[in-house]
PDB file of N, CA, C and O in Angstrom:
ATOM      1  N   UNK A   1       6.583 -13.873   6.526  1.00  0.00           N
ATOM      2  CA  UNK A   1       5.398 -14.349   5.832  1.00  0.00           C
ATOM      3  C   UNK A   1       5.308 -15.861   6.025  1.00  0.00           C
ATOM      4  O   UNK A   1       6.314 -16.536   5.810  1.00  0.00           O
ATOM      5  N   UNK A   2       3.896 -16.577   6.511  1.00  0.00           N
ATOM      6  CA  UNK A   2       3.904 -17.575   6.276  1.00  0.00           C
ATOM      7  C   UNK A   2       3.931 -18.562   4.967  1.00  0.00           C
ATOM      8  O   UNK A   2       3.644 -18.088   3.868  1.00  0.00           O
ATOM      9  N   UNK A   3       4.196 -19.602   5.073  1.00  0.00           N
ATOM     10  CA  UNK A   3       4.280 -20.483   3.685  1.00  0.00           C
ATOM     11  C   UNK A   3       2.932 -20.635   2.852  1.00  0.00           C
ATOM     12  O   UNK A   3       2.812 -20.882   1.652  1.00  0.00           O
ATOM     13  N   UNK A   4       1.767 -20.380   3.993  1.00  0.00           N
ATOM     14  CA  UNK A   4       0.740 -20.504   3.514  1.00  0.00           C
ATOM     15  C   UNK A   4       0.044 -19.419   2.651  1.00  0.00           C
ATOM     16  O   UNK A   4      -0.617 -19.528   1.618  1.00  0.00           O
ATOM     17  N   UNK A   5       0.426 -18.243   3.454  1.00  0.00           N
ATOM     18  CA  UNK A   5       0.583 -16.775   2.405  1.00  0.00           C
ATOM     19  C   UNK A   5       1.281 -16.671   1.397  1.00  0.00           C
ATOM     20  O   UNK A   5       0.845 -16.045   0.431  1.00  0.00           O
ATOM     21  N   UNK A   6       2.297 -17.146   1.375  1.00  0.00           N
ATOM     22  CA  UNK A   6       3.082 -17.459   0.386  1.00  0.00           C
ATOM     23  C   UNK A   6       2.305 -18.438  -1.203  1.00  0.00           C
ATOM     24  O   UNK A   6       2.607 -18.190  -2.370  1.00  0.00           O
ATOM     25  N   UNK A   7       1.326 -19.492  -0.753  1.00  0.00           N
ATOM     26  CA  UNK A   7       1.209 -20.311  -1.683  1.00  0.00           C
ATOM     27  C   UNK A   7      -0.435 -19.660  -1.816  1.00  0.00           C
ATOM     28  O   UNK A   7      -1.358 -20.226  -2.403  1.00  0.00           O
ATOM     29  N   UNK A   8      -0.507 -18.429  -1.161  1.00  0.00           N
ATOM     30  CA  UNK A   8      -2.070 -18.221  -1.854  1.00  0.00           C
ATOM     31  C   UNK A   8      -2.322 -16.906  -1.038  1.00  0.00           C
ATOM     32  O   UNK A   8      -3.011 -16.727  -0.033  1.00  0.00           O
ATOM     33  N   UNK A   9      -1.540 -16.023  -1.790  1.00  0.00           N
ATOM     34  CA  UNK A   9      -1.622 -14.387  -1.393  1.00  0.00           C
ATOM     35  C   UNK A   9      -2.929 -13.826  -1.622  1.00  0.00           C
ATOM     36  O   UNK A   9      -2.748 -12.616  -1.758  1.00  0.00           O
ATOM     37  N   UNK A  10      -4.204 -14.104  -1.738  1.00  0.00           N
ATOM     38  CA  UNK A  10      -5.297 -13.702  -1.729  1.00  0.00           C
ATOM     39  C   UNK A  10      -5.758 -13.625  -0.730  1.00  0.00           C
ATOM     40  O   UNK A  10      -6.971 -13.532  -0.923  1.00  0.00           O
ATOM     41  N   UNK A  11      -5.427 -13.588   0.892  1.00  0.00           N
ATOM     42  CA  UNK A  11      -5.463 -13.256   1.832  1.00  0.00           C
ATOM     43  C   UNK A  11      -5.391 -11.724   1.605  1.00  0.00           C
ATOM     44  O   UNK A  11      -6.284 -11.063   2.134  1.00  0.00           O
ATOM     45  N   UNK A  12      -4.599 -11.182   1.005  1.00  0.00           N
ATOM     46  CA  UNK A  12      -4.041  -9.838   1.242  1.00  0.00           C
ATOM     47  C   UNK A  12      -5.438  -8.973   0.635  1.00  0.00           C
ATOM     48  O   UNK A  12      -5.772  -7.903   1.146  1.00  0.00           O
ATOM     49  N   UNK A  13      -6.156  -9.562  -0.460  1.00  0.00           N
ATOM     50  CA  UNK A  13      -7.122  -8.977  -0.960  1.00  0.00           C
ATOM     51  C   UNK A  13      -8.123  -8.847   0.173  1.00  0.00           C
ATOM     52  O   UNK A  13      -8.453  -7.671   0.324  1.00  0.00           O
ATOM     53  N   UNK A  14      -8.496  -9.381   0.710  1.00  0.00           N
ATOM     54  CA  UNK A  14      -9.386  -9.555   1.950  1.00  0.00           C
ATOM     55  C   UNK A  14      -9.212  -8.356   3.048  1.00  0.00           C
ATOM     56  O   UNK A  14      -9.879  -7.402   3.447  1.00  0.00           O
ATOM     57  N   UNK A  15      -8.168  -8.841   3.263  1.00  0.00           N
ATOM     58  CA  UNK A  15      -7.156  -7.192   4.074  1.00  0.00           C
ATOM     59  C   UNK A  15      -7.367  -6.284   3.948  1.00  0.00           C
ATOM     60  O   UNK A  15      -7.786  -5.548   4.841  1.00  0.00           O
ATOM     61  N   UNK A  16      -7.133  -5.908   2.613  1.00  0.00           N
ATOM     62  CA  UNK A  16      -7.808  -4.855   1.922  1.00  0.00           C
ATOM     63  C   UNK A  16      -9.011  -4.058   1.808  1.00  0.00           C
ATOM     64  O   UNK A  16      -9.289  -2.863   1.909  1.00  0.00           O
ATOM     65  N   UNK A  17      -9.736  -5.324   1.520  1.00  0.00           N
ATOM     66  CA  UNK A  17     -11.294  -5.037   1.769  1.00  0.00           C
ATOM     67  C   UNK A  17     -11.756  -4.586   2.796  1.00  0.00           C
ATOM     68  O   UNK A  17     -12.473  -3.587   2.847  1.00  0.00           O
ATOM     69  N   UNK A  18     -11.295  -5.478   4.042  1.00  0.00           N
ATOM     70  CA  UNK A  18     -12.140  -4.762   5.387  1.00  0.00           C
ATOM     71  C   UNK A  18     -11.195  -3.508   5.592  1.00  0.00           C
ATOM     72  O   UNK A  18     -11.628  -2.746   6.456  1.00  0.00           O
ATOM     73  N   UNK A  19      -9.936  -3.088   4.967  1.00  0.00           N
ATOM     74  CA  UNK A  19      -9.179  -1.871   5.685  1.00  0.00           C
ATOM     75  C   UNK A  19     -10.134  -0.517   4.759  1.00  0.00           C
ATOM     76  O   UNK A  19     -10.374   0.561   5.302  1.00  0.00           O
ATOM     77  N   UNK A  20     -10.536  -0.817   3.453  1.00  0.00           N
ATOM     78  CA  UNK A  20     -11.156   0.267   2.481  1.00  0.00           C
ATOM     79  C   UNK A  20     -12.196  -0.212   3.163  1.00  0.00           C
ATOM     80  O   UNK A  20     -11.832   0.420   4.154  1.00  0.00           O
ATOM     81  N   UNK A  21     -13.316  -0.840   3.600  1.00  0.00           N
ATOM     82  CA  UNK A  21     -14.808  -0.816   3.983  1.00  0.00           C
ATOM     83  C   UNK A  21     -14.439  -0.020   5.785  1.00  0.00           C
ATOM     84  O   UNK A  21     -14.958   0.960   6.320  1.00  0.00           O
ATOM     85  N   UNK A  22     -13.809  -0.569   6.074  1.00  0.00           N
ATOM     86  CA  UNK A  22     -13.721   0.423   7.498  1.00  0.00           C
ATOM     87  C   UNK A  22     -13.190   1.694   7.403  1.00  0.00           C
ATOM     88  O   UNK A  22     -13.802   2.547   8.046  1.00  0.00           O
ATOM     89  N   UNK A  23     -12.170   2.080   6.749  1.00  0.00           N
ATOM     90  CA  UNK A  23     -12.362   3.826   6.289  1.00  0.00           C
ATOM     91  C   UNK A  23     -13.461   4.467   5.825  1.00  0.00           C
ATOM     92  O   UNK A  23     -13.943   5.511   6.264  1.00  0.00           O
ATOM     93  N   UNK A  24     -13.880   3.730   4.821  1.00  0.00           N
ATOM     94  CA  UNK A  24     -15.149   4.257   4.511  1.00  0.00           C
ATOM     95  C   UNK A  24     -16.236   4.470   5.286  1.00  0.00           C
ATOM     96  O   UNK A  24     -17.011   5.420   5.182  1.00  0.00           O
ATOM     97  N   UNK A  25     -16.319   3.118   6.472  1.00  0.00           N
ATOM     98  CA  UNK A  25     -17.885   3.381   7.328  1.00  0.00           C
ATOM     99  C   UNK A  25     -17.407   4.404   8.017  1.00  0.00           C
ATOM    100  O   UNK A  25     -18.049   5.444   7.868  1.00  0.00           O
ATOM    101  N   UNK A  26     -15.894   4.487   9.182  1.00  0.00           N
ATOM    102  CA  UNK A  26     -15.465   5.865   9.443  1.00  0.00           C
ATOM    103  C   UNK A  26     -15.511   7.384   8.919  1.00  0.00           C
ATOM    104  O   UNK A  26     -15.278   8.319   9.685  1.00  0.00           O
ATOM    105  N   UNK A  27     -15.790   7.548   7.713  1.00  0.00           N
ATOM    106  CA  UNK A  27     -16.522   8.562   6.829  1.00  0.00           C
ATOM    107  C   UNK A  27     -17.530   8.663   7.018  1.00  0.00           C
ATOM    108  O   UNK A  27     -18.000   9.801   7.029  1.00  0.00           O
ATOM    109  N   UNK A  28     -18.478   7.387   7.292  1.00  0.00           N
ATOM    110  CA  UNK A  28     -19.792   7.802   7.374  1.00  0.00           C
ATOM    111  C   UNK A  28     -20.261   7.454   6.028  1.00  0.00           C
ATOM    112  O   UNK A  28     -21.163   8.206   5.657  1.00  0.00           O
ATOM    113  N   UNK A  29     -19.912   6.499   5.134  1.00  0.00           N
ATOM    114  CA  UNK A  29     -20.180   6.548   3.662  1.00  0.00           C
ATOM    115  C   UNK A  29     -20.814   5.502   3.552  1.00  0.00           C
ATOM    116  O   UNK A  29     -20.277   4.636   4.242  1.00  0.00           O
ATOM    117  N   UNK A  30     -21.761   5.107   2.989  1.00  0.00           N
ATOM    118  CA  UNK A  30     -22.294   3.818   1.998  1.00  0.00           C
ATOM    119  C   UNK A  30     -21.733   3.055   0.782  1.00  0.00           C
ATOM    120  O   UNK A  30     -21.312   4.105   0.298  1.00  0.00           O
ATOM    121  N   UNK A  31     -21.446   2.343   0.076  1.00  0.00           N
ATOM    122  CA  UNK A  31     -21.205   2.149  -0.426  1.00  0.00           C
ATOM    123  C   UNK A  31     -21.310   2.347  -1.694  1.00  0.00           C
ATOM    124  O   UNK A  31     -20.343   2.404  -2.454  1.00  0.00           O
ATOM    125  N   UNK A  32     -22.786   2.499  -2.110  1.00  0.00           N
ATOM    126  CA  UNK A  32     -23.304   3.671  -2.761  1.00  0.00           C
ATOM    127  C   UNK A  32     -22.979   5.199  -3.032  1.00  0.00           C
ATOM    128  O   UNK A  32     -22.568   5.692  -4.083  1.00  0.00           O
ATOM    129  N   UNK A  33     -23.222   5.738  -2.007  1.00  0.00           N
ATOM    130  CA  UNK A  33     -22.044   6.917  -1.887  1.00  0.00           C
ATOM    131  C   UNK A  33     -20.672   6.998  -2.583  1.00  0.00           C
ATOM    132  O   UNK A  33     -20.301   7.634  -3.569  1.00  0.00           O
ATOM    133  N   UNK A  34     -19.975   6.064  -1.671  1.00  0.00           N
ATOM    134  CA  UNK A  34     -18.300   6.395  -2.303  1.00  0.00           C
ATOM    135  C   UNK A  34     -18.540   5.683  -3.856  1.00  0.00           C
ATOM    136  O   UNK A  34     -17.666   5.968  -4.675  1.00  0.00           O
ATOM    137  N   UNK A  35     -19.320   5.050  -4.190  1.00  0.00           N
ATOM    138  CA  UNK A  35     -19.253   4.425  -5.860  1.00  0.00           C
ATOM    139  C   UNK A  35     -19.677   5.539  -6.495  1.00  0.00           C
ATOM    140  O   UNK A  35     -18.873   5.992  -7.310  1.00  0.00           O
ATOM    141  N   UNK A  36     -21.315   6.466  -6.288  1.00  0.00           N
ATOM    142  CA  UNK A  36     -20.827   7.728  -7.062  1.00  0.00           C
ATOM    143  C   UNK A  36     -20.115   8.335  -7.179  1.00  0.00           C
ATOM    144  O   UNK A  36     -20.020   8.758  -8.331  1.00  0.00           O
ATOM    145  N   UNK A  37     -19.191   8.804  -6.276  1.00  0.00           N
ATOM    146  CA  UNK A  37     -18.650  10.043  -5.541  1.00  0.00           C
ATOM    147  C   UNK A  37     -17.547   9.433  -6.518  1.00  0.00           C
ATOM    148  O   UNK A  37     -17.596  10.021  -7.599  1.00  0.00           O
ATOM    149  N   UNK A  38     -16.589   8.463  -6.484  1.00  0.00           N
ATOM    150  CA  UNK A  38     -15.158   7.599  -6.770  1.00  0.00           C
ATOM    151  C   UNK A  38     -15.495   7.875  -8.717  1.00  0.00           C
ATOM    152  O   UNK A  38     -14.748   8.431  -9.521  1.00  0.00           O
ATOM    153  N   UNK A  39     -16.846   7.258  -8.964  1.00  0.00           N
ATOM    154  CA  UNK A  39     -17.543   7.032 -10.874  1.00  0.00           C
ATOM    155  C   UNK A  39     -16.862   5.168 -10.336  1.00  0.00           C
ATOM    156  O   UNK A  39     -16.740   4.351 -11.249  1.00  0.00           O
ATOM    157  N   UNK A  40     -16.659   4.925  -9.524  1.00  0.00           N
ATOM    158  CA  UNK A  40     -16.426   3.754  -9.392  1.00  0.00           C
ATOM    159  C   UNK A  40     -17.934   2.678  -9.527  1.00  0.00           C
ATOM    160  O   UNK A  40     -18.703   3.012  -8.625  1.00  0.00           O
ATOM    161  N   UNK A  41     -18.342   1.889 -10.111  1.00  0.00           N
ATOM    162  CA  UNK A  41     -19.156   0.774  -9.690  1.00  0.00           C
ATOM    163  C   UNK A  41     -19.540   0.222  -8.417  1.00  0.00           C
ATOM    164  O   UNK A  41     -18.720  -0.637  -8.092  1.00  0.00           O
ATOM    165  N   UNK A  42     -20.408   0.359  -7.610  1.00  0.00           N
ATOM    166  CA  UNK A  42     -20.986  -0.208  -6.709  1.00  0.00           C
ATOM    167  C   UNK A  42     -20.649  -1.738  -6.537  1.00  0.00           C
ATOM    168  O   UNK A  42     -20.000  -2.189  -5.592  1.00  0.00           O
ATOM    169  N   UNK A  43     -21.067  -2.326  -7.363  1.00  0.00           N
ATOM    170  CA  UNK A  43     -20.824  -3.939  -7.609  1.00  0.00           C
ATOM    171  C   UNK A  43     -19.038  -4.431  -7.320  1.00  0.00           C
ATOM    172  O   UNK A  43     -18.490  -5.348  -6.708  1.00  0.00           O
ATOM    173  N   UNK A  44     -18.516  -3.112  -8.236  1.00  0.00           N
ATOM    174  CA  UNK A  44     -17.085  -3.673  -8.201  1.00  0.00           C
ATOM    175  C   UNK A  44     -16.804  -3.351  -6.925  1.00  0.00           C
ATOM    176  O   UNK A  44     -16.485  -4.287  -6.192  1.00  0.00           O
ATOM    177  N   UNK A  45     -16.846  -2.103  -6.403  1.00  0.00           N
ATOM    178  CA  UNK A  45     -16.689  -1.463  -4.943  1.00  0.00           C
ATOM    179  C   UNK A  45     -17.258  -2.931  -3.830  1.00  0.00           C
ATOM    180  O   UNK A  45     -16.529  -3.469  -2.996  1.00  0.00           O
ATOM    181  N   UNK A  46     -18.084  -3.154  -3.997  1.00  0.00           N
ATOM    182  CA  UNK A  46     -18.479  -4.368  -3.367  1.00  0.00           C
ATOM    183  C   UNK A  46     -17.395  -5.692  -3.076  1.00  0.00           C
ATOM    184  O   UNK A  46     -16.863  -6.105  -2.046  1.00  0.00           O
ATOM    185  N   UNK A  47     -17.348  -6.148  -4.551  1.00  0.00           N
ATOM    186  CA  UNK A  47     -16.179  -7.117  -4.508  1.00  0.00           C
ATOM    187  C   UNK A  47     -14.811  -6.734  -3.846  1.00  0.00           C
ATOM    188  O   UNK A  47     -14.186  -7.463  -3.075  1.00  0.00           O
ATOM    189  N   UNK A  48     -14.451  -5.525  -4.245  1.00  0.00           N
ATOM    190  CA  UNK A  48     -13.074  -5.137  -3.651  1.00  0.00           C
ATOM    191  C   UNK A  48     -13.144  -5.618  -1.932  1.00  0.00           C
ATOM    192  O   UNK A  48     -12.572  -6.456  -1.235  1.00  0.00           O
ATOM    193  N   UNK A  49     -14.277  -4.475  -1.716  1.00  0.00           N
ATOM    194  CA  UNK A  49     -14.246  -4.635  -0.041  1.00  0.00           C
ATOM    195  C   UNK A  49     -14.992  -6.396   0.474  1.00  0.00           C
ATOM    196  O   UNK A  49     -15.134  -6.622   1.676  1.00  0.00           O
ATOM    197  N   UNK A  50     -15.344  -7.348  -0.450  1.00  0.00           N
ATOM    198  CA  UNK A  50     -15.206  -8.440   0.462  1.00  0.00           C
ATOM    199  C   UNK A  50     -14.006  -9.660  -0.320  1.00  0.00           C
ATOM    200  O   UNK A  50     -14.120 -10.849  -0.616  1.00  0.00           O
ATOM    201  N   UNK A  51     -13.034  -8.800  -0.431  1.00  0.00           N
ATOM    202  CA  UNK A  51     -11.636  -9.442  -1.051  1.00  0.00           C
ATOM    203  C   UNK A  51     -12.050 -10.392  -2.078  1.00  0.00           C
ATOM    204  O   UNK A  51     -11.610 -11.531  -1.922  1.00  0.00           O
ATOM    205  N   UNK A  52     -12.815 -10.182  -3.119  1.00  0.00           N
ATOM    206  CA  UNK A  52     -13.332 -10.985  -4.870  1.00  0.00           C
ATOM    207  C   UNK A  52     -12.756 -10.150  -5.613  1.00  0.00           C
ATOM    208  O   UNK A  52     -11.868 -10.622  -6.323  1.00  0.00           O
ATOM    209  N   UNK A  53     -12.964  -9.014  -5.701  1.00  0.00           N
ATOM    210  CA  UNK A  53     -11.779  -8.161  -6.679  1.00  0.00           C
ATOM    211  C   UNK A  53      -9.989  -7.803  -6.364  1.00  0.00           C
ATOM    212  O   UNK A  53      -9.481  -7.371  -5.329  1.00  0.00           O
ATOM    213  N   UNK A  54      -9.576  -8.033  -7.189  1.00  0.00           N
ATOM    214  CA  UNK A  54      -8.009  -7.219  -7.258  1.00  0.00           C
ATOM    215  C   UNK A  54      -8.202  -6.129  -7.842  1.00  0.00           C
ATOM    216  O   UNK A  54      -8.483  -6.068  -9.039  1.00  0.00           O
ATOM    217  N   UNK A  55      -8.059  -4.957  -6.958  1.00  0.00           N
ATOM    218  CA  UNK A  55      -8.442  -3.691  -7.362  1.00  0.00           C
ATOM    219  C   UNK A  55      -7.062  -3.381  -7.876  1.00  0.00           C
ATOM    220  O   UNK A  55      -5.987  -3.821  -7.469  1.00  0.00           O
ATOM    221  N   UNK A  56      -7.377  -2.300  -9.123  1.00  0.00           N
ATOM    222  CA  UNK A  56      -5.916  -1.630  -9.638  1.00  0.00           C
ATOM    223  C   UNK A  56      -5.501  -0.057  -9.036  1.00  0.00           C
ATOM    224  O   UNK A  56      -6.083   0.913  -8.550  1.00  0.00           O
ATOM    225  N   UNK A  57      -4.568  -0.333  -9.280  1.00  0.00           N
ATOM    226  CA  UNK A  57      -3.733   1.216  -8.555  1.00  0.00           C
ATOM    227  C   UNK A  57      -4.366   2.627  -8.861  1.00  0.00           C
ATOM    228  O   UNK A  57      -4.453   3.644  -8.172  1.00  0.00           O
ATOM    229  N   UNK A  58      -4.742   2.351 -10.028  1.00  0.00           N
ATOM    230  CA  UNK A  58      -5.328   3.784 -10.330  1.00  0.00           C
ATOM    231  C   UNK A  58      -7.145   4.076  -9.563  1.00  0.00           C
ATOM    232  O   UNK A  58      -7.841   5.057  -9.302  1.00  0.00           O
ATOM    233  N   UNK A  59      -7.248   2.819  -9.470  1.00  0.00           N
ATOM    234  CA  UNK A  59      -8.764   2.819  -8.776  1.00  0.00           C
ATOM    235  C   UNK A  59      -8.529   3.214  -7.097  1.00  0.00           C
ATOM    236  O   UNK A  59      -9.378   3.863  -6.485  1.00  0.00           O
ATOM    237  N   UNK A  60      -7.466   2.806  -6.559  1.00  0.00           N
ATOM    238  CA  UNK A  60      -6.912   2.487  -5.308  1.00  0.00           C
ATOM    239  C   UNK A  60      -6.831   4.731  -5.500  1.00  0.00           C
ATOM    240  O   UNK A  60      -7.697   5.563  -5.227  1.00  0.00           O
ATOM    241  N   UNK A  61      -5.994   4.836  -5.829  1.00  0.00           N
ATOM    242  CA  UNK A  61      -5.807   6.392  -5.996  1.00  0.00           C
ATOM    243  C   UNK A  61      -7.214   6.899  -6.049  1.00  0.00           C
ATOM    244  O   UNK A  61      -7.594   7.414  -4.997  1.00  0.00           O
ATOM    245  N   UNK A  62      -7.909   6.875  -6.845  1.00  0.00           N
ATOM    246  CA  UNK A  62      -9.204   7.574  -7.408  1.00  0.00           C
ATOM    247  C   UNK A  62      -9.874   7.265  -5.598  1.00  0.00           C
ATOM    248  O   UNK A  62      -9.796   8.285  -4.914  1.00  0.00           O
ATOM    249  N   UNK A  63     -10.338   6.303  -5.021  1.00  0.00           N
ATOM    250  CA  UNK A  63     -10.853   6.004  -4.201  1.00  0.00           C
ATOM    251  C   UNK A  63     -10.553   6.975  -2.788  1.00  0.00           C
ATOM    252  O   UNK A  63     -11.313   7.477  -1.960  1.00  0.00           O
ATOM    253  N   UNK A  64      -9.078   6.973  -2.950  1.00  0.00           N
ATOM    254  CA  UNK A  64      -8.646   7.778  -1.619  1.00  0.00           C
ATOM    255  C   UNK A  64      -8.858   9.674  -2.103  1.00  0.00           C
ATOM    256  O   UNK A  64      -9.471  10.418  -1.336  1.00  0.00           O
ATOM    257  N   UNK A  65      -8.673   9.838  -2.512  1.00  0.00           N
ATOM    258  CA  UNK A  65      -9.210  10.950  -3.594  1.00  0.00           C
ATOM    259  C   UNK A  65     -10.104  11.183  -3.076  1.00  0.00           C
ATOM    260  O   UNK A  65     -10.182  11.969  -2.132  1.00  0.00           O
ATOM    261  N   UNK A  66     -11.080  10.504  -3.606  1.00  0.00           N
ATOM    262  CA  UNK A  66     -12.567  10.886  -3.205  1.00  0.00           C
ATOM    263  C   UNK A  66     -12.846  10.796  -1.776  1.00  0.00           C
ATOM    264  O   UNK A  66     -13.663  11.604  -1.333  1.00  0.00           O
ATOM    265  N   UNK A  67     -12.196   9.775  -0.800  1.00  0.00           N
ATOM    266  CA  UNK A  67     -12.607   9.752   0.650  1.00  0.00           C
ATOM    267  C   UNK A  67     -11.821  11.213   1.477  1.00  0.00           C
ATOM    268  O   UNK A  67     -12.151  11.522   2.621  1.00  0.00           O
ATOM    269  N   UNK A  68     -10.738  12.020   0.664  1.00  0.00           N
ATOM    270  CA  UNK A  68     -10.237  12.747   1.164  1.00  0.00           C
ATOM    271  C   UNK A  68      -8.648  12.316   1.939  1.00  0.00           C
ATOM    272  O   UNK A  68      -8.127  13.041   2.786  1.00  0.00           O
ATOM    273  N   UNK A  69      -8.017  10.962   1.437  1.00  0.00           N
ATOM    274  CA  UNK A  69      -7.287  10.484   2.144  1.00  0.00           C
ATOM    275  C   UNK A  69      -5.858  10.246   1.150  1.00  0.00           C
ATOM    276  O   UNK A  69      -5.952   9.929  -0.036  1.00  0.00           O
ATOM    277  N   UNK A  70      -4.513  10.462   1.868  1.00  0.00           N
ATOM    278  CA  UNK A  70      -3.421   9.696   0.965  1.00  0.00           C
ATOM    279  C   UNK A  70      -3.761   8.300   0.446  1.00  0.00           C
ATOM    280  O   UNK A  70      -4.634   7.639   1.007  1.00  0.00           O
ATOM    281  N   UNK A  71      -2.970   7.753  -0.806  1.00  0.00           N
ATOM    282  CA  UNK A  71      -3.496   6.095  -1.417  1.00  0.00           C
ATOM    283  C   UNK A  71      -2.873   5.595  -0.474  1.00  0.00           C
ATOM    284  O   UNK A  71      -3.195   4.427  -0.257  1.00  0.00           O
ATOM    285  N   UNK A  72      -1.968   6.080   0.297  1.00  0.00           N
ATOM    286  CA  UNK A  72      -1.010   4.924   0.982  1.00  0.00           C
ATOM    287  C   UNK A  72      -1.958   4.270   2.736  1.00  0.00           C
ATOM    288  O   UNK A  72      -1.866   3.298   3.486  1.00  0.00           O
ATOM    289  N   UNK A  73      -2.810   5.565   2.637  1.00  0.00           N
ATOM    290  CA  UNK A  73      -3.577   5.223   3.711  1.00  0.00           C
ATOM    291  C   UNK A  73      -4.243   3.843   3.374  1.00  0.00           C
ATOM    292  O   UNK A  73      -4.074   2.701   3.800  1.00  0.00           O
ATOM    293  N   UNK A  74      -4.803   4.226   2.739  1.00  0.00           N
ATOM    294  CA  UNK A  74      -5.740   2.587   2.443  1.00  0.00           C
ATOM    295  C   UNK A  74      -4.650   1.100   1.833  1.00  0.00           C
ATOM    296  O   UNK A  74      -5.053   0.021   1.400  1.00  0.00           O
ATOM    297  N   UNK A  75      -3.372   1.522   1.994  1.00  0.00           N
ATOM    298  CA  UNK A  75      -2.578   0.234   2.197  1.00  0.00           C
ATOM    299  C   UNK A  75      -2.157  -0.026   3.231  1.00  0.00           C
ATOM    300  O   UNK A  75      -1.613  -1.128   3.303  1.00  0.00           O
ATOM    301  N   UNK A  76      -2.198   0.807   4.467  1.00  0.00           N
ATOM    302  CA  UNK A  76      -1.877   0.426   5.599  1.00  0.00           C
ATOM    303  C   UNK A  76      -2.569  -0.155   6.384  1.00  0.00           C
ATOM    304  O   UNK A  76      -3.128   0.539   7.234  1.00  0.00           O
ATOM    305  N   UNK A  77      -2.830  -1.892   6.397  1.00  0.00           N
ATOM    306  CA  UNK A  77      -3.615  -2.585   6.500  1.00  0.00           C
ATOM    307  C   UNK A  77      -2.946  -3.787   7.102  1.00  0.00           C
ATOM    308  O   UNK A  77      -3.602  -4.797   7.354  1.00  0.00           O
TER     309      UNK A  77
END
């Protein structure tokens, strides 16, 4: 890990975001879509995927759930 990751791990949120927004367009999903489908928020779904939210574990679960996928998939990023 760099020092710089180190002094401001919100990189990783970002990561995140484009790895859950690119599974999802690979589904074929909107964002809209997976926010009904998840009972997740659109808005929040939003933030997650452009790394503004710290999504929680149980949302992270619920999400892969609904896309049809293991949670661990959408950490492999």
């Amino acid at each position: 890990m760099h020092s710089d990751e180190q002094q401001d791990p919100s990189y990783i949120l970002v990561a995140f975001g484009k790895h859950l927004a690119h599974i999802r367009k690979d589904h074929g999903w909107s964002q809209e879509k997976l926010a009904l489908e998840s009972g997740i928020a659109r808005s929040y779904l939003s933030g997650v995927e452009r790394g503004q939210r710290n999504i929680a574990l149980l949302n992270i679960y619920r999400l892969a759930t609904t896309l049809g996928i293991r949670p661990e998939e959408l950490l492999k990023f």
